[in-house]
C-alpha positions in Angstrom: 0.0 0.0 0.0 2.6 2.8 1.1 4.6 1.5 -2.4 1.3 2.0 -4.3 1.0 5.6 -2.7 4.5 6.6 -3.4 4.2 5.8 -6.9 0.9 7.7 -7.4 2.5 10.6 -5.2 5.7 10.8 -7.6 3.1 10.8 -10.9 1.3 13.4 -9.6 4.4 15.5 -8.6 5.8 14.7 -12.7 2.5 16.3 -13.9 2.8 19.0 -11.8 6.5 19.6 -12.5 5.3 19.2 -16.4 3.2 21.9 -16.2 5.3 24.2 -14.0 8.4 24.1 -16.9 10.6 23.2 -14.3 12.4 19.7 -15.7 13.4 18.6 -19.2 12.4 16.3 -21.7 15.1 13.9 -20.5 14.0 13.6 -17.1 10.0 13.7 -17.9 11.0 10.6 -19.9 13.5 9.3 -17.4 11.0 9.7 -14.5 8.4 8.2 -15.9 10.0 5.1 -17.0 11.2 4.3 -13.8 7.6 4.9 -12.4 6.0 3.0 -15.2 8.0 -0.5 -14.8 8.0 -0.6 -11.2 3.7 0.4 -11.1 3.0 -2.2 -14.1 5.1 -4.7 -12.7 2.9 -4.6 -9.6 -0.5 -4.5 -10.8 0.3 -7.8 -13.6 -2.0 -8.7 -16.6 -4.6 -10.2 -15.3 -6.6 -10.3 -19.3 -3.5 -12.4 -20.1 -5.6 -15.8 -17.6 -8.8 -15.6 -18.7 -11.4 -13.3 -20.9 -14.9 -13.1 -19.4 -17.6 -15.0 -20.7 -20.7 -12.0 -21.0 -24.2 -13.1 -21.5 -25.9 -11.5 -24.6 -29.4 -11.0 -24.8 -29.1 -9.7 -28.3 -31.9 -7.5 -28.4 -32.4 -4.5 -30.8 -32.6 -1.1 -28.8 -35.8 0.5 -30.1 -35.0 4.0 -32.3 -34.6 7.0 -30.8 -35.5 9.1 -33.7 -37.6 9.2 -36.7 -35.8 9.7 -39.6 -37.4 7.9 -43.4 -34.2 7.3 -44.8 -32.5 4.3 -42.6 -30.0 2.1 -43.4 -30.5 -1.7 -41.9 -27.6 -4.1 -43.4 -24.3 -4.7 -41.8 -21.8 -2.3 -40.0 -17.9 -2.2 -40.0 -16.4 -0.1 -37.2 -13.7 1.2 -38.5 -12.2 3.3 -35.5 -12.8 1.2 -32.4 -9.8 2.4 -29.8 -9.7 -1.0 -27.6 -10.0 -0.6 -24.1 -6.3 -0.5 -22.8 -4.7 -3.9 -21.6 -2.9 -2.3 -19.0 -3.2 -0.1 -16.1 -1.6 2.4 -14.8 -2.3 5.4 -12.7 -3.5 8.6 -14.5 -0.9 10.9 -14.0 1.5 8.1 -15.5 -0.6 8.9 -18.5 -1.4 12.3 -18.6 0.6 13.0 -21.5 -1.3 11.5 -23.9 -4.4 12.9 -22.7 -6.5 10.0 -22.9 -8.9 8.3 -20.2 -9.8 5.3 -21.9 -11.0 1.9 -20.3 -9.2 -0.8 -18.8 -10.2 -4.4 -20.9 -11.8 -6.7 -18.9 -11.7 -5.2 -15.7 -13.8 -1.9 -16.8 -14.8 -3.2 -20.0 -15.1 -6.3 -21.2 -14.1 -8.0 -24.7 -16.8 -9.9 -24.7 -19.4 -7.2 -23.6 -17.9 -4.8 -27.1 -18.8 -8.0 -29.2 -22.3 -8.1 -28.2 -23.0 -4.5 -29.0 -22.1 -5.5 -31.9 -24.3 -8.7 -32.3 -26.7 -6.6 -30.9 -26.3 -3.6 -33.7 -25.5 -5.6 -36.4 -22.0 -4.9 -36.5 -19.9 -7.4 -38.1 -16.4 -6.1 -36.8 -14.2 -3.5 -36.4 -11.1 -2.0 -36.8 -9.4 -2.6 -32.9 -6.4 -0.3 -32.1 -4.5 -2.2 -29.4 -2.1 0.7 -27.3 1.1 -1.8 -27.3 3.8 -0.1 -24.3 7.6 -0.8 -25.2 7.5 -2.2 -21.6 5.0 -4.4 -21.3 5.1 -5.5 -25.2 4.8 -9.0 -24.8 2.3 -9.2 -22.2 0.1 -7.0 -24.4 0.4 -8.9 -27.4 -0.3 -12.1 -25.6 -4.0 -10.3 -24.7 -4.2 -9.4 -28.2 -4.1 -12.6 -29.2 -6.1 -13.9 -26.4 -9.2 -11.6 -27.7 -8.4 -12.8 -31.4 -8.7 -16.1 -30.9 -11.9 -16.0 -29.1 -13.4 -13.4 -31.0 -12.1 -14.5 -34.2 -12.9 -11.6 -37.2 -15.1 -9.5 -34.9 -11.9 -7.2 -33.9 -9.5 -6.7 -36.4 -6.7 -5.9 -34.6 -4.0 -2.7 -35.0 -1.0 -1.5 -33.2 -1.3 2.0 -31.9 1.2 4.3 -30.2 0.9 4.7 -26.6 1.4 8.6 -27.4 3.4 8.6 -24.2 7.2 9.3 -25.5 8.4 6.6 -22.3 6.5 4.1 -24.0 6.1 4.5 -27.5 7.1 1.6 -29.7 10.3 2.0 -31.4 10.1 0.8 -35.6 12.3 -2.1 -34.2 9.5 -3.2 -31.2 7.1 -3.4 -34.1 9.0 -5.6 -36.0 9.8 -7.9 -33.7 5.9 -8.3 -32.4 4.8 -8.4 -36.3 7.7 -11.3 -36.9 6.7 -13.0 -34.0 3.1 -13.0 -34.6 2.5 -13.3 -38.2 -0.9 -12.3 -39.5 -2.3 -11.1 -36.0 -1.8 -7.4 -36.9 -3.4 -5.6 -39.8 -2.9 -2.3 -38.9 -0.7 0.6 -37.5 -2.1 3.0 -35.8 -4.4 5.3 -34.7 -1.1 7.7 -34.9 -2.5 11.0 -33.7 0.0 13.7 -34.5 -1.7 16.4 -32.9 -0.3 15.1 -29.6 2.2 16.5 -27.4 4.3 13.1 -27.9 4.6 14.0 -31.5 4.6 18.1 -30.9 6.8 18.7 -34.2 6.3 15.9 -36.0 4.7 15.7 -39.0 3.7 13.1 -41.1 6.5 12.7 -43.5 9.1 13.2 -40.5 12.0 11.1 -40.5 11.2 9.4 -37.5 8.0 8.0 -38.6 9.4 6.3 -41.8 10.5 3.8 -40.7 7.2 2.8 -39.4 5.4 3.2 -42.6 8.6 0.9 -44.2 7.3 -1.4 -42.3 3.9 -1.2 -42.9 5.2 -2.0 -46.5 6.6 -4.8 -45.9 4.1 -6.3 -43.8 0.9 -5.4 -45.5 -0.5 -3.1 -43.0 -2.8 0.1 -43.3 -1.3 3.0 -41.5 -4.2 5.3 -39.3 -3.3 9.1 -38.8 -4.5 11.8 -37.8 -2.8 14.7 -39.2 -2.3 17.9 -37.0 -3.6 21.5 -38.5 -1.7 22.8 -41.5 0.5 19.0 -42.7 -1.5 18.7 -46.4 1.6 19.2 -47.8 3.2 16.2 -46.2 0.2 13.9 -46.2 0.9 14.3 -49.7 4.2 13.3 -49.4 4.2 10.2 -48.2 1.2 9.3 -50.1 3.5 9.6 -52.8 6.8 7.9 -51.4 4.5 4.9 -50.1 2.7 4.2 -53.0 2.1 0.4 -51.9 0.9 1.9 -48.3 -3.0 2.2 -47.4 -3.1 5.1 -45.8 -6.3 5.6 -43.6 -6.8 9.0 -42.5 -9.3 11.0 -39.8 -9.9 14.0 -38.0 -11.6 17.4 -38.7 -7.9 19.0 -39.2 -8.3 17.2 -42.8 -11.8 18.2 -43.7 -10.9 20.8 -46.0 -8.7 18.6 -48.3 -9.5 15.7 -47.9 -12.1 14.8 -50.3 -9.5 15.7 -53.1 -6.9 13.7 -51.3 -8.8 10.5 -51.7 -9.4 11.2 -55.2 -5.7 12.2 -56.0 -4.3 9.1 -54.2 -5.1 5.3 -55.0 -3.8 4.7 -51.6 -5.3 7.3 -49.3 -9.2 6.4 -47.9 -10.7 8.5 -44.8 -12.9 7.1 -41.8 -16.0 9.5 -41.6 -17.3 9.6 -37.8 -20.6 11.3 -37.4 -19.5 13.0 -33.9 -16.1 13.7 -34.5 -15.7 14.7 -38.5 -18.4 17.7 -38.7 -17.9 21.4 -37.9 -18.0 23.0 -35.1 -18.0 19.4 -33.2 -17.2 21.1 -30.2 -19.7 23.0 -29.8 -22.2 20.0 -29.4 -22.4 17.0 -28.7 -19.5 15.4 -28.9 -17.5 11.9 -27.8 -15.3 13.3 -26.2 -16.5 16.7 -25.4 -18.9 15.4 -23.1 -17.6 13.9 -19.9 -20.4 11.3 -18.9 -23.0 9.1 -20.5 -25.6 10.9 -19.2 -24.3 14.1 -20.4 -23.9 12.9 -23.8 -27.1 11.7 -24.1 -28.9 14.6 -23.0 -26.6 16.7 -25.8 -27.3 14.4 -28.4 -30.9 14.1 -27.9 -31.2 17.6 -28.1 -28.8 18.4 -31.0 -29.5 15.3 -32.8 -31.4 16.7 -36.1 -28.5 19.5 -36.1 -26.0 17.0 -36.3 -27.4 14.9 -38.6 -27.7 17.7 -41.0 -24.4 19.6 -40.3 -23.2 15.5 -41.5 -25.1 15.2 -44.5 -24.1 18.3 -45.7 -20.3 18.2 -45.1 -19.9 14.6 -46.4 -22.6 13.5 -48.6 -21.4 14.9 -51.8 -17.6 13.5 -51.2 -18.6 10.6 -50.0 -20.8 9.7 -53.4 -17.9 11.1 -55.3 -15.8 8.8 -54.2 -17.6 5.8 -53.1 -14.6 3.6 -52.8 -12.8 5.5 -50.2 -14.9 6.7 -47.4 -15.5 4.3 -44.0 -17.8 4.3 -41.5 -16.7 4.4 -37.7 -17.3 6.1 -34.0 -14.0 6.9 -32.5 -15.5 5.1 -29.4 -12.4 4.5 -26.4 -14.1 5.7 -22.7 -15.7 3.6 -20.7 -19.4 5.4 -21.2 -18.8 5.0 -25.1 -19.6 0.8 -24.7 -22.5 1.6 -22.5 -25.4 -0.2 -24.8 -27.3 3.1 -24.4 -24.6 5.2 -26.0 -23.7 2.2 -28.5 -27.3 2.1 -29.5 -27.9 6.1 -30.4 -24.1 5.9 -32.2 -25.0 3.2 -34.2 -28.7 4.9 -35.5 -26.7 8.2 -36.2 -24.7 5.9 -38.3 -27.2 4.2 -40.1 -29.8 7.9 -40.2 -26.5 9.6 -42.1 -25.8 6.1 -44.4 -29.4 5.9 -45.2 -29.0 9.6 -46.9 -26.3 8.7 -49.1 -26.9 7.6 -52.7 -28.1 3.6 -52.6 -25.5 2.6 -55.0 -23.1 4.2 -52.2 -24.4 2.6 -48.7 -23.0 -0.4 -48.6 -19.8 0.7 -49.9 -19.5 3.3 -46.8 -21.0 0.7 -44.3 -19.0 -2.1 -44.4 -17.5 -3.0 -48.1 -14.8 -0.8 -48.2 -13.5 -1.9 -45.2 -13.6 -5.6 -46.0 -12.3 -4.3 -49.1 -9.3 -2.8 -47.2 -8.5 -5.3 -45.2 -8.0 -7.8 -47.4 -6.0 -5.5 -50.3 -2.6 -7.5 -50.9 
């Protein structure tokens, strides 16, 4: 107990010198290696003995809404951010700016694949956070969840954003080599984070990653910072044989001719997180609790909706081969059936709008379709 509260004591006191100014880049990353191992070591993997069996009633939530035009046939989600398979206290984690759930012990693997049967969801896209020091036993859950849920979460490696942790190009390879055929992705690599403050997408240090992803067949998820068009191009260009899967509303104003321009560039639309102003309503991650984001998205449904239709539609049916669906869910409150439920008939309100020629394409085709690209 008093080792427990020492190591939470010295996190805290690293955020707090963080934000003060007072200590370096070296030492931030020094410190919080040395707090990292000795707190993970401690608390274990306990997803790596057993996954929990979850009983599934299966049973369709009733709409919430109205609307004529509904789409009904299968889903792929394909921006699912898997609850973490470690834990560690917050301020451990504060540079990445990311609360998300702990697998199995705040949400289960099973519990994600009934919302799914329960939605008609075939799969999704499942970014795995992979830490440098717990690599192995983070893999080993991966595969764990793979093998019971086989094809319902497809799974991809994704930065911890936490520089102490993040994989180096030569971790990657050594997990990918080791488990052939488990990984089809890399990614979500969000550039807008302080781990990657500089970085942009054609930065040396991330080419090695995306050499990788050559060789091994995988798609490579970004999200590009503010102002990197120019280097989103660029690598589109020097990676010609790389899928590059892109998000986030810092592309919205390009990237509809991006995916046109590029064989190998596609986008992943989310209804909550890709339309103006998505601050300034409802929102995923602007809201702080389920029953806050219900009550927002209730009330700003239509506007939503609309704001969607209107920013997406026409690109979308302009290029029906490169748009997917997906939700950006990762919180705990984001699995909650309730919010899974009003995510899903957003999804299928704004699909049902699109040409008919077009729906199936930005459902779930495109992804298969992805996936399975040599």
């Amino acid at each position: 107990m008093k080792t427990r509260k020492l190591i939470i004591t010295l996190g805290v006191i690293l955020v707090v010198l963080v934000v003060a100014g007072f200590i370096t880049k070296a030492v931030i990353e020094k410190v919080t290696r040395d707090i990292t191992e000795r707190e993970m070591q401690r608390m274990g993997m306990s997803i790596t003995k057993a996954l929990k069996d979850i009983p599934c009633d299966k049973i369709t939530s009733l709409r919430q809404f109205s609307s004529s035009a509904y789409y009904s046939g299968p889903l792929i989600d394909t921006h699912l951010h898997m609850p973490l398979t470690f834990e560690v206290p917050k301020a451990m984690y504060a540079q990445a700016d990311y609360d998300g759930a702990v697998l199995e012990k705040e949400v289960a693997a099973g519990s994600i694949v009934c919302l799914f049967d329960k939605t008609n969801v075939k799969s999704a896209y499942g970014f795995y956070v992979i830490p440098n020091l717990l690599k192995g036993e983070a893999v080993n859950a991966v595969t764990k969840v793979d093998s019971k849920f086989a094809g319902r979460i497809t799974p991809f490696i994704m930065s911890a954003h936490v520089t102490a942790l993040n994989l180096q190009p030569s971790d990657v390879e050594s997990v990918l080599s080791a488990n052939p055929g488990l990984f089809k992705g890399y990614g979500e690599l969000a550039l807008y984070k302080d781990a990657y403050l500089g970085i942009k997408p054609d930065d040396e240090s991330l080419r090695p990653f995306y050499d990788i992803a050559a060789k091994h067949g995988l798609i490579v998820m970004i999200h590009p910072d503010e102002g990197q068009r120019e280097e989103v191009e660029t690598i589109l260009k020097d990676y010609p044989k790389v899928k590059f899967l892109f998000h986030g509303f810092e592309t919205e104003a390009y990237v509809a001719k991006i995916v046109a321009a590029y064989p190998n560039a596609f986008y992943t639309m989310d209804q909550l997180s890709d339309i103006p102003y998505e601050h300034q309503s409802v929102s995923l991650y602007g809201d702080k609790t389920k029953e806050s984001f219900i009550a927002n998205f209730k009330r700003d449904h239509d506007q939503v909706l609309a704001i969607a239709i209107k920013a997406w539609k026409n690109a979308i049916e302009k290029n029906p081969d490169k748009f997917l669906w997906g939700t950006d869910r990762a919180y705990v409150w984001h699995f909650d059936p309730e919010v899974s439920a009003l995510l899903d008939e957003i999804g299928r309100e704004f699909i049902g709008q699109l040409d008919p020629a077009v729906q199936e394409k930005f459902a779930y085709k495109n992804a298969e379709r992805l996936i399975n690209v040599d």
